[in-house]
N, CA, C and O atoms as a Maestro MAE file, in Angstrom:
{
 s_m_m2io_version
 :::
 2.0.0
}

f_m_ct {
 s_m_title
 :::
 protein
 m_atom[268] {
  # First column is atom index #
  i_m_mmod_type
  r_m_x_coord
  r_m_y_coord
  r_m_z_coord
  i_m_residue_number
  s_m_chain_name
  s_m_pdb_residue_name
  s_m_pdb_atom_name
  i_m_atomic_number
  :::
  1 25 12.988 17.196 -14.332 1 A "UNK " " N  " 7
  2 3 11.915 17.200 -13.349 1 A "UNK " " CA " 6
  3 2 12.118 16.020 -12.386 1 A "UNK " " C  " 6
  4 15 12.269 14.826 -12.644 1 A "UNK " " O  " 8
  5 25 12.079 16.723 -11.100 2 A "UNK " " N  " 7
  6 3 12.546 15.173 -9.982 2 A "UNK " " CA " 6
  7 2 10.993 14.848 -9.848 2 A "UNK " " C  " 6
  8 15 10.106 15.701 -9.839 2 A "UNK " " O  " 8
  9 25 10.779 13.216 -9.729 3 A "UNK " " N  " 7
  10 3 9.714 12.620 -9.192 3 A "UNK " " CA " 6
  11 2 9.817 12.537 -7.459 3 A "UNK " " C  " 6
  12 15 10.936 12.383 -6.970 3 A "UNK " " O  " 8
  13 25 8.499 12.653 -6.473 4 A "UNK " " N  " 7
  14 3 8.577 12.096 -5.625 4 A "UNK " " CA " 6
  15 2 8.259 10.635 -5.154 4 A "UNK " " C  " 6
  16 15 7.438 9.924 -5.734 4 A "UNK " " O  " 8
  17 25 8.929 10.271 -4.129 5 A "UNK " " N  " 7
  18 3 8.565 8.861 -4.064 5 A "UNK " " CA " 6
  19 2 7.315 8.806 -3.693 5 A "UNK " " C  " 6
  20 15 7.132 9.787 -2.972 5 A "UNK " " O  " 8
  21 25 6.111 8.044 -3.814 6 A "UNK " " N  " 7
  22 3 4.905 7.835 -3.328 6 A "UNK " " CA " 6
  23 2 4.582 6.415 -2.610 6 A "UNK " " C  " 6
  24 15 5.618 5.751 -2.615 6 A "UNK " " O  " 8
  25 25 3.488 5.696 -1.979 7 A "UNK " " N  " 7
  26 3 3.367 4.595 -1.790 7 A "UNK " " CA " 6
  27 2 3.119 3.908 -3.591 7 A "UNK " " C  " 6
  28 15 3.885 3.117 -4.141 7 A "UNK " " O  " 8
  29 25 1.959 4.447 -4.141 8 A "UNK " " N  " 7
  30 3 1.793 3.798 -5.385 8 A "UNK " " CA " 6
  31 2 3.030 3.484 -6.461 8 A "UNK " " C  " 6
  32 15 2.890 2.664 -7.368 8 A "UNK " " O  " 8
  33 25 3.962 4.056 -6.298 9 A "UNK " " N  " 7
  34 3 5.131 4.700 -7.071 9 A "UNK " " CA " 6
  35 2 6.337 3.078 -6.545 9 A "UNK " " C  " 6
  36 15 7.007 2.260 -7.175 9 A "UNK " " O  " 8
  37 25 6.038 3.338 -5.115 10 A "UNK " " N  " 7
  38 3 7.003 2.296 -4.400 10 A "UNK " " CA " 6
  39 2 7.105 0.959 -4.173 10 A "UNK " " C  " 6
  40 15 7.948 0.064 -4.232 10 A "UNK " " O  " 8
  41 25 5.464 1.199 -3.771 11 A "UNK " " N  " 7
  42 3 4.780 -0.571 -3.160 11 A "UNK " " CA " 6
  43 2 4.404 -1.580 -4.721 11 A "UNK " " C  " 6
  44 15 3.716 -1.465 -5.735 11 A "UNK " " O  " 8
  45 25 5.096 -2.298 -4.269 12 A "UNK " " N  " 7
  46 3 4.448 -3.353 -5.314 12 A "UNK " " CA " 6
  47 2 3.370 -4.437 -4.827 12 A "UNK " " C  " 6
  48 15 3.260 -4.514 -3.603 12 A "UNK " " O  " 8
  49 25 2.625 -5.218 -5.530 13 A "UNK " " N  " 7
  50 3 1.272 -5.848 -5.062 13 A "UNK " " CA " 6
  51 2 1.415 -6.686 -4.073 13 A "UNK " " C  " 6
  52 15 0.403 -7.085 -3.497 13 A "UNK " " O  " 8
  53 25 2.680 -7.121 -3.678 14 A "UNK " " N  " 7
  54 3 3.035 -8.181 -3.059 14 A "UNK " " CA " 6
  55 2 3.436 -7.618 -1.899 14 A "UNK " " C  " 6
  56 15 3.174 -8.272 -0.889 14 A "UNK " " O  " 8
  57 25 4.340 -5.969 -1.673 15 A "UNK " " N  " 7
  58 3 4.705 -5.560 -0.561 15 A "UNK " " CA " 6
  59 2 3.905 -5.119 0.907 15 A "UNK " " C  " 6
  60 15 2.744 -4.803 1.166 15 A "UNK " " O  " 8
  61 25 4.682 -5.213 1.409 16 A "UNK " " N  " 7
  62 3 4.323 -4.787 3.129 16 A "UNK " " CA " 6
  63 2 4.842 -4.061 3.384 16 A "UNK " " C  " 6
  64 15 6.057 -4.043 3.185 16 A "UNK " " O  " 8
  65 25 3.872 -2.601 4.240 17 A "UNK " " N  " 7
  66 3 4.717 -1.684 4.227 17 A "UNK " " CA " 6
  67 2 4.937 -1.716 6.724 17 A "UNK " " C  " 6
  68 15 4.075 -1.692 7.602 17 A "UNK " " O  " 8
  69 25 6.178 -1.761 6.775 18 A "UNK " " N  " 7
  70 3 5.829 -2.043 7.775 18 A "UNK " " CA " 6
  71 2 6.197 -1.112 8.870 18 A "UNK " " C  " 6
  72 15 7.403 -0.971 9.069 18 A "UNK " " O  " 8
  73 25 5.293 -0.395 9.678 19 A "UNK " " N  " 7
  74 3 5.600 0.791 11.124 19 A "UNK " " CA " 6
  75 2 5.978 -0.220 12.226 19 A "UNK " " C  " 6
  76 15 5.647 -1.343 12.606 19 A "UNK " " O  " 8
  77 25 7.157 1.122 12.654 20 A "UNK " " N  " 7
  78 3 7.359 0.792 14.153 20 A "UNK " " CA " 6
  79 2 7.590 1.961 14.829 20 A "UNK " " C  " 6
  80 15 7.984 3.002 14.303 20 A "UNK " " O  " 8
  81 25 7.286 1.758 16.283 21 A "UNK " " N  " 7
  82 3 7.897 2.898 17.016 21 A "UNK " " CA " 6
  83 2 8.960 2.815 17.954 21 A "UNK " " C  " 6
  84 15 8.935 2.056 18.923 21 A "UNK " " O  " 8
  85 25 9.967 3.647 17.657 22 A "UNK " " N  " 7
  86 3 10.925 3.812 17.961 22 A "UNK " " CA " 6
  87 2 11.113 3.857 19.382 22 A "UNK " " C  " 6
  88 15 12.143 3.409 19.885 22 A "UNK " " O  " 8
  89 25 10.088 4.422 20.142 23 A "UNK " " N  " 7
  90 3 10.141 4.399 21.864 23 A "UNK " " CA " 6
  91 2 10.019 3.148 22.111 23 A "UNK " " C  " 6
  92 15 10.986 2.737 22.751 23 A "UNK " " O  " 8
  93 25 9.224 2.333 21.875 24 A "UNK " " N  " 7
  94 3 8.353 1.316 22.609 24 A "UNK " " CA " 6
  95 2 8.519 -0.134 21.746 24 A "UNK " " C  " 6
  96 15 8.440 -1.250 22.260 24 A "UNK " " O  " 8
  97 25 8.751 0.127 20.407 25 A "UNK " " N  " 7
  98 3 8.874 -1.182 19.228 25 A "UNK " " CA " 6
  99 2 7.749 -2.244 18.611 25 A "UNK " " C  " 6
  100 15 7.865 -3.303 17.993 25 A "UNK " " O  " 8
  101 25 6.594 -1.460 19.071 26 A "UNK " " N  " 7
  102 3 5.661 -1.932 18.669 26 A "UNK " " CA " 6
  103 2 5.593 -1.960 17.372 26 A "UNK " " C  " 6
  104 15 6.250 -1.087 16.804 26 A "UNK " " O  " 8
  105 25 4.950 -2.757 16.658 27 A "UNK " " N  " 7
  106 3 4.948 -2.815 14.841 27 A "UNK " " CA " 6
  107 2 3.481 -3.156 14.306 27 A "UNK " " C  " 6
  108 15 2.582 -3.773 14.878 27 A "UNK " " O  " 8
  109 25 3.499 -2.724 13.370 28 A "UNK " " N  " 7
  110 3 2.176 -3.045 12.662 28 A "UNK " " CA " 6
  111 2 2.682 -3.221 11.022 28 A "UNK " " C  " 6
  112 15 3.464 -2.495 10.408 28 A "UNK " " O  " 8
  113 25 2.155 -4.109 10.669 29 A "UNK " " N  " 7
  114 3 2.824 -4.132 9.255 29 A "UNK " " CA " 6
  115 2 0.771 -3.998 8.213 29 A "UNK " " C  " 6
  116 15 -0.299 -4.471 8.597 29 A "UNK " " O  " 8
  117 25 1.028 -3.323 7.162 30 A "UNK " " N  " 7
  118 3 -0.113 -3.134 6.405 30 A "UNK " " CA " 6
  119 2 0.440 -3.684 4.827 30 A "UNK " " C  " 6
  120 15 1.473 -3.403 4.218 30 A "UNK " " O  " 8
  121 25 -0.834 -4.677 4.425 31 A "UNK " " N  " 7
  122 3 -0.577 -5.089 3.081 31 A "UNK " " CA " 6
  123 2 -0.787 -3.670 1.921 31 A "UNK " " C  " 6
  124 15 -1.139 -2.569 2.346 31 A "UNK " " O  " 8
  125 25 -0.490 -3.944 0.347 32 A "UNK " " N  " 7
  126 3 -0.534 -2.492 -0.027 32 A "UNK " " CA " 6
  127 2 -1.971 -2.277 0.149 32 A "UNK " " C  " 6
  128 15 -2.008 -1.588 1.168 32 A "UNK " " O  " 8
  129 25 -2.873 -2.412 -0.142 33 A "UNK " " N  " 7
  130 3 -4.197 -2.027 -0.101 33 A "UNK " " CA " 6
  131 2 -4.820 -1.666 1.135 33 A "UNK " " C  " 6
  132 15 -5.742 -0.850 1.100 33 A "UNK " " O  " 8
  133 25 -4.414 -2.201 2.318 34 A "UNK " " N  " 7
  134 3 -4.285 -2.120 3.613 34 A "UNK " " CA " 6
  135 2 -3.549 -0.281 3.591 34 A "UNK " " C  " 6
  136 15 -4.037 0.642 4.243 34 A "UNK " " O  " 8
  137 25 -2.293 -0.157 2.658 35 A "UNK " " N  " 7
  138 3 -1.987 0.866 3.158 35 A "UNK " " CA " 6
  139 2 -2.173 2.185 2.287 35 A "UNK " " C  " 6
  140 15 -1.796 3.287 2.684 35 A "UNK " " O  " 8
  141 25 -2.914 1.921 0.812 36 A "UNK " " N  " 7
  142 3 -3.214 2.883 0.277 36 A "UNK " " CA " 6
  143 2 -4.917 3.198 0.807 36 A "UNK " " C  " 6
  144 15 -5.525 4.248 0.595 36 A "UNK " " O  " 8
  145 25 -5.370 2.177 1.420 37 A "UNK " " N  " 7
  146 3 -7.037 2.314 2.042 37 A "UNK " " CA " 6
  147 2 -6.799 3.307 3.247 37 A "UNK " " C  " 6
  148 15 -7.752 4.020 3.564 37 A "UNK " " O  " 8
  149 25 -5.563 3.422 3.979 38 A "UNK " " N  " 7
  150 3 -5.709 4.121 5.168 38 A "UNK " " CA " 6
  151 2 -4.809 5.288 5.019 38 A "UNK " " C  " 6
  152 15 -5.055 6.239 5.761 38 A "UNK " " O  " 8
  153 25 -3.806 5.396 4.193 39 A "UNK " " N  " 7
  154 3 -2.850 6.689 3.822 39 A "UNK " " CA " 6
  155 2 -2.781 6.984 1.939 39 A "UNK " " C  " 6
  156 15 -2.074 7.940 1.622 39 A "UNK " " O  " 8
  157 25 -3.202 6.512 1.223 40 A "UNK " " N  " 7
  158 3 -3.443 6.776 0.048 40 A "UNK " " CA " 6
  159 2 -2.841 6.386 -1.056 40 A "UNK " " C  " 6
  160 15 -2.657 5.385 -0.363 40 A "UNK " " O  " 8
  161 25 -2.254 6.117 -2.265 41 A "UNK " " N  " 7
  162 3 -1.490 5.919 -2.781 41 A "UNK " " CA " 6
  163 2 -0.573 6.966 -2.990 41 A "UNK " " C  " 6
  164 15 0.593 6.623 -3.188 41 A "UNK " " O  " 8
  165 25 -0.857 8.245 -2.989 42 A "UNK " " N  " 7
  166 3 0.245 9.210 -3.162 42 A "UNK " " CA " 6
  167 2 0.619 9.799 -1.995 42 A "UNK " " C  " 6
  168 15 0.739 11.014 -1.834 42 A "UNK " " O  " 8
  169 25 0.847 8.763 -0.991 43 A "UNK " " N  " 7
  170 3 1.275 9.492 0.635 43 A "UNK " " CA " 6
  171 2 3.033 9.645 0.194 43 A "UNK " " C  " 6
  172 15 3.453 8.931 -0.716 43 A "UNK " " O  " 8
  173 25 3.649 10.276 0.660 44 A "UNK " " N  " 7
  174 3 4.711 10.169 1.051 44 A "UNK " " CA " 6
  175 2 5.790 10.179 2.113 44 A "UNK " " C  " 6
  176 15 5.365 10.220 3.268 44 A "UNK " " O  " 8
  177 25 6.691 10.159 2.001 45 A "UNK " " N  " 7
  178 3 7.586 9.606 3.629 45 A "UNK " " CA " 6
  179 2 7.067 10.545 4.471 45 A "UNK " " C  " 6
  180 15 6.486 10.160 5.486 45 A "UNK " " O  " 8
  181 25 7.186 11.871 4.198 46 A "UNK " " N  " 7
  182 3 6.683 12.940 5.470 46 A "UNK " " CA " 6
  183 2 5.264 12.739 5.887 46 A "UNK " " C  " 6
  184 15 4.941 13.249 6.960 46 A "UNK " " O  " 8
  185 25 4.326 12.049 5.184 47 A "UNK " " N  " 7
  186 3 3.080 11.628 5.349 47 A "UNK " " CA " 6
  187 2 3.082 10.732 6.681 47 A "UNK " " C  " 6
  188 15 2.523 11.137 7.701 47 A "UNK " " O  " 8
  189 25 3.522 9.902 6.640 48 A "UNK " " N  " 7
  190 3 3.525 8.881 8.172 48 A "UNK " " CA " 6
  191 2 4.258 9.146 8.826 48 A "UNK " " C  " 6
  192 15 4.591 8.169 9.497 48 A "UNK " " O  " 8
  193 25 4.998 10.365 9.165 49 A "UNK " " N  " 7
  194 3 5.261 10.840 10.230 49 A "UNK " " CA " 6
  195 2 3.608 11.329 11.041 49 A "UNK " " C  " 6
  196 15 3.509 11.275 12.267 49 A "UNK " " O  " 8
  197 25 2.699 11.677 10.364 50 A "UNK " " N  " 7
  198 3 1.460 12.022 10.722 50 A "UNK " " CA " 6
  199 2 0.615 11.141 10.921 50 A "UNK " " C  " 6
  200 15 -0.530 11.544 10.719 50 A "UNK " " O  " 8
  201 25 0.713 9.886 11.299 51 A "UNK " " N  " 7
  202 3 -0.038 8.616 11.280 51 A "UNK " " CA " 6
  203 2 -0.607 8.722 12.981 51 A "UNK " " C  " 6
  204 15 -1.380 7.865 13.409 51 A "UNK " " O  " 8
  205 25 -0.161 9.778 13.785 52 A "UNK " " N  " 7
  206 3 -0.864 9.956 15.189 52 A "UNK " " CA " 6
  207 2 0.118 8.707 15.558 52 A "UNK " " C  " 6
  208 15 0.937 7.954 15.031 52 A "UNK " " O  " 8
  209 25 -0.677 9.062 17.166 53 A "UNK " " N  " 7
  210 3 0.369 8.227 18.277 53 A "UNK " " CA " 6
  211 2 0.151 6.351 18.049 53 A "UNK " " C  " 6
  212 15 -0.610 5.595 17.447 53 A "UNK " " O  " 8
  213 25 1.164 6.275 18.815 54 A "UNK " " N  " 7
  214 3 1.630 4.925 18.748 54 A "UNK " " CA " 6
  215 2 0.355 3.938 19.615 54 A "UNK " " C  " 6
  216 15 0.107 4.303 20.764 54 A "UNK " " O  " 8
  217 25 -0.126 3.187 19.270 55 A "UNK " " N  " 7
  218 3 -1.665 2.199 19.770 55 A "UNK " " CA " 6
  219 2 -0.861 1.884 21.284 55 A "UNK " " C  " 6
  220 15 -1.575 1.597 22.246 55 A "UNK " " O  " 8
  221 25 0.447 1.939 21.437 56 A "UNK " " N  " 7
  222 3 0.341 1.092 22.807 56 A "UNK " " CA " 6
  223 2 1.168 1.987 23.448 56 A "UNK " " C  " 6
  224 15 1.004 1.900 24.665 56 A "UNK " " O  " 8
  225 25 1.956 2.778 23.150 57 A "UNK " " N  " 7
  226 3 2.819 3.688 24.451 57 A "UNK " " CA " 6
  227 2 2.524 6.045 23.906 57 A "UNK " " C  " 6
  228 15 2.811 7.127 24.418 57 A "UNK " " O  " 8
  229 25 1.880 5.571 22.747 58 A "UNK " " N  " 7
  230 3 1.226 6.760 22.769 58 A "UNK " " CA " 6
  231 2 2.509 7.571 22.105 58 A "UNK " " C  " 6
  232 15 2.170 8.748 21.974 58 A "UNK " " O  " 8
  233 25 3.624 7.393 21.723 59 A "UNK " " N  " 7
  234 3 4.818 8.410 20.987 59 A "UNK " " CA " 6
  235 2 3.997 8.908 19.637 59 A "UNK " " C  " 6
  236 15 3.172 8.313 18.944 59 A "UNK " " O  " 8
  237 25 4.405 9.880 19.567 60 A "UNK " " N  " 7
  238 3 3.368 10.712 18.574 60 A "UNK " " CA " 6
  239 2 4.306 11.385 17.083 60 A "UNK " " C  " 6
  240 15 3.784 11.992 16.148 60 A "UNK " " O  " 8
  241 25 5.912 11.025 17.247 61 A "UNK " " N  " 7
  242 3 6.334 11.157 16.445 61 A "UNK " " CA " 6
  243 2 7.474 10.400 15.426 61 A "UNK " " C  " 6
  244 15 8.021 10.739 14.376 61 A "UNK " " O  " 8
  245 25 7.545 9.057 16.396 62 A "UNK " " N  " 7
  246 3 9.457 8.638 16.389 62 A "UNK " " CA " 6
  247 2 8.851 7.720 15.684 62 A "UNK " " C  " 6
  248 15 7.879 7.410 16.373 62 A "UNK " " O  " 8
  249 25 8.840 7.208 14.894 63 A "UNK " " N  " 7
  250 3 8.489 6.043 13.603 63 A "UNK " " CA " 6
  251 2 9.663 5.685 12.815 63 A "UNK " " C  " 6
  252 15 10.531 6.557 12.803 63 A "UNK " " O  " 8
  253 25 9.953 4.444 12.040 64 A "UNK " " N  " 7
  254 3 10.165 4.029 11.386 64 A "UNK " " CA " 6
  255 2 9.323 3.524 10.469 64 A "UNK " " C  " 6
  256 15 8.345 2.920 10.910 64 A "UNK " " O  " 8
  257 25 9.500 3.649 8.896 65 A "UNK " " N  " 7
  258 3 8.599 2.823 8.194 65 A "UNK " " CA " 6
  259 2 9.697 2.647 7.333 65 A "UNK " " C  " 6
  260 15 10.640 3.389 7.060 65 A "UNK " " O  " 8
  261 25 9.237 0.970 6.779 66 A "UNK " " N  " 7
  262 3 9.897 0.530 5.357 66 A "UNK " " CA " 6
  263 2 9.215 -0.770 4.924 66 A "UNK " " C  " 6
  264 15 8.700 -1.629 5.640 66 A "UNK " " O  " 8
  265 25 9.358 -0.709 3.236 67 A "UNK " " N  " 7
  266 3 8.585 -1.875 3.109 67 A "UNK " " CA " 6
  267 2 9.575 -2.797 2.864 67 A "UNK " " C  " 6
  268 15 9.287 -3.981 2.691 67 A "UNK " " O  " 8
  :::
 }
 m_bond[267] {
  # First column is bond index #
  i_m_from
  i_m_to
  i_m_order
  :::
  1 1 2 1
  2 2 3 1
  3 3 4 2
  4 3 5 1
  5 5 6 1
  6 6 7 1
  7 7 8 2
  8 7 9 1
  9 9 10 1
  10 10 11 1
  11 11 12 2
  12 11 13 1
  13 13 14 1
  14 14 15 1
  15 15 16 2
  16 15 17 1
  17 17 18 1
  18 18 19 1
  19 19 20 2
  20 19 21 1
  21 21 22 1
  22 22 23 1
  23 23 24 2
  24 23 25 1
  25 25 26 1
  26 26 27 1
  27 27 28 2
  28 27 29 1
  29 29 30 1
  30 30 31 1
  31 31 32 2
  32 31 33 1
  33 33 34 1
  34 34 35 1
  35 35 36 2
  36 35 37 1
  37 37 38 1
  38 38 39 1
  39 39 40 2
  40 39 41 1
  41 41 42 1
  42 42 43 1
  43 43 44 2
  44 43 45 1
  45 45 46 1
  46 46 47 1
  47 47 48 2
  48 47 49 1
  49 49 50 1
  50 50 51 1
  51 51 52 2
  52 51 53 1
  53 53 54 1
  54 54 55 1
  55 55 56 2
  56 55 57 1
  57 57 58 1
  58 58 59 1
  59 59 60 2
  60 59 61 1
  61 61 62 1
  62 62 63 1
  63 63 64 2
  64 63 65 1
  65 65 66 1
  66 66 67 1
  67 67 68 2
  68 67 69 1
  69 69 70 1
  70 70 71 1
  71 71 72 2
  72 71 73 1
  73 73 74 1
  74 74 75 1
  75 75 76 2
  76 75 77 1
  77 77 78 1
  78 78 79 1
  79 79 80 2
  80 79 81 1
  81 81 82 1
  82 82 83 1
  83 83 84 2
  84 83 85 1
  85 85 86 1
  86 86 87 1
  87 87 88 2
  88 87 89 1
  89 89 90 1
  90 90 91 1
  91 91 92 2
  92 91 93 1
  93 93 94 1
  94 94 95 1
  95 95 96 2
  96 95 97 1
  97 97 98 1
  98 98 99 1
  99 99 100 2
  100 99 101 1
  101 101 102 1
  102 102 103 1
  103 103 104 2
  104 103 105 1
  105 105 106 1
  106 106 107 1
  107 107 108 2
  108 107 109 1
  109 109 110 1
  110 110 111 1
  111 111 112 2
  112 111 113 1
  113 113 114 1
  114 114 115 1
  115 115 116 2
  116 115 117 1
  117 117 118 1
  118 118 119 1
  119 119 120 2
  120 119 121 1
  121 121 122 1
  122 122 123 1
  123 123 124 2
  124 123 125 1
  125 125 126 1
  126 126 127 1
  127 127 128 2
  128 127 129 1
  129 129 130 1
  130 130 131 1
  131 131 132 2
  132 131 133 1
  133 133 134 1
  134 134 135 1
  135 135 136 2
  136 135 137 1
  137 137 138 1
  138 138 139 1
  139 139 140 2
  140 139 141 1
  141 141 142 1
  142 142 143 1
  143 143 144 2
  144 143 145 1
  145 145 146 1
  146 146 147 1
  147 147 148 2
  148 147 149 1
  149 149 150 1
  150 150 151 1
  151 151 152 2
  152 151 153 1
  153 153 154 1
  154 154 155 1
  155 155 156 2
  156 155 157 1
  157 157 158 1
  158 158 159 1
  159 159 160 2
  160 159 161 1
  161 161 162 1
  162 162 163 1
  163 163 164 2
  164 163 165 1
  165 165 166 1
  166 166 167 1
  167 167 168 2
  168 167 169 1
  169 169 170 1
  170 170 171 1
  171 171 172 2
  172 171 173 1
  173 173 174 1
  174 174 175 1
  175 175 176 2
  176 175 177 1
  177 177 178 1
  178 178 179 1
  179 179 180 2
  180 179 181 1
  181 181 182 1
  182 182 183 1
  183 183 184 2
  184 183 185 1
  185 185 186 1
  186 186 187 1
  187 187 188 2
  188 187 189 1
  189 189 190 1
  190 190 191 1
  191 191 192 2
  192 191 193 1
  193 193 194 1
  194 194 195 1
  195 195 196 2
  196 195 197 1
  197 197 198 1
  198 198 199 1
  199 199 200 2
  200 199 201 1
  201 201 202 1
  202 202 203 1
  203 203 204 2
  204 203 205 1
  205 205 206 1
  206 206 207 1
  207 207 208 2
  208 207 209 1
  209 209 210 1
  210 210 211 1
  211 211 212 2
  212 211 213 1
  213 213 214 1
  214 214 215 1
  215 215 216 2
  216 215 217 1
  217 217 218 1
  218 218 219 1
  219 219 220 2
  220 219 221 1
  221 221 222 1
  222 222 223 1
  223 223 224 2
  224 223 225 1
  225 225 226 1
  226 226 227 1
  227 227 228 2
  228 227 229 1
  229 229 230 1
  230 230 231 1
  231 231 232 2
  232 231 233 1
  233 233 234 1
  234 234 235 1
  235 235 236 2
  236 235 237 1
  237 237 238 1
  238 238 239 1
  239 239 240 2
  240 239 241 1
  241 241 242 1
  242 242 243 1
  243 243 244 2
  244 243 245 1
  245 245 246 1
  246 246 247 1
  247 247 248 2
  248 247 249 1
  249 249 250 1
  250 250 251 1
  251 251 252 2
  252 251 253 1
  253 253 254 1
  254 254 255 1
  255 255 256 2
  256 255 257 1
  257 257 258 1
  258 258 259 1
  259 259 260 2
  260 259 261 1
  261 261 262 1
  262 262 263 1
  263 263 264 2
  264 263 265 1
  265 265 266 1
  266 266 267 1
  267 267 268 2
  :::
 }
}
């Protein structure tokens, strides 16, 4: 049985999970609680592709995330 990766699965108490967008390079970094409060603990990678557009140039899909 394959596991998927999750945030809870991934993030440890100490990590940062951190977005950027790829058009523009804006970043936002979220502590874990910061990021299971706003995407959940069982989000996964295809999950923040859905995080909506970028706060400052509006790209709605091109992201990077890593913690």
């Amino acid at each position: 049985m394959q596991m998927f990766q999750t945030l809870g699965r991934t993030m440890e108490p100490s990590d940062v999970l951190k977005i950027e967008c790829v058009a523009c390079g804006h970043r936002v970094e979220w502590t874990r609680a910061e990021a299971f409060a706003r995407l959940g603990a069982g989000a996964r990678p295809a999950d923040l592709k859905r995080l909506g557009p970028c706060g400052k140039c509006g790209e709605k899909r091109r992201i990077r995330a890593w913690i």
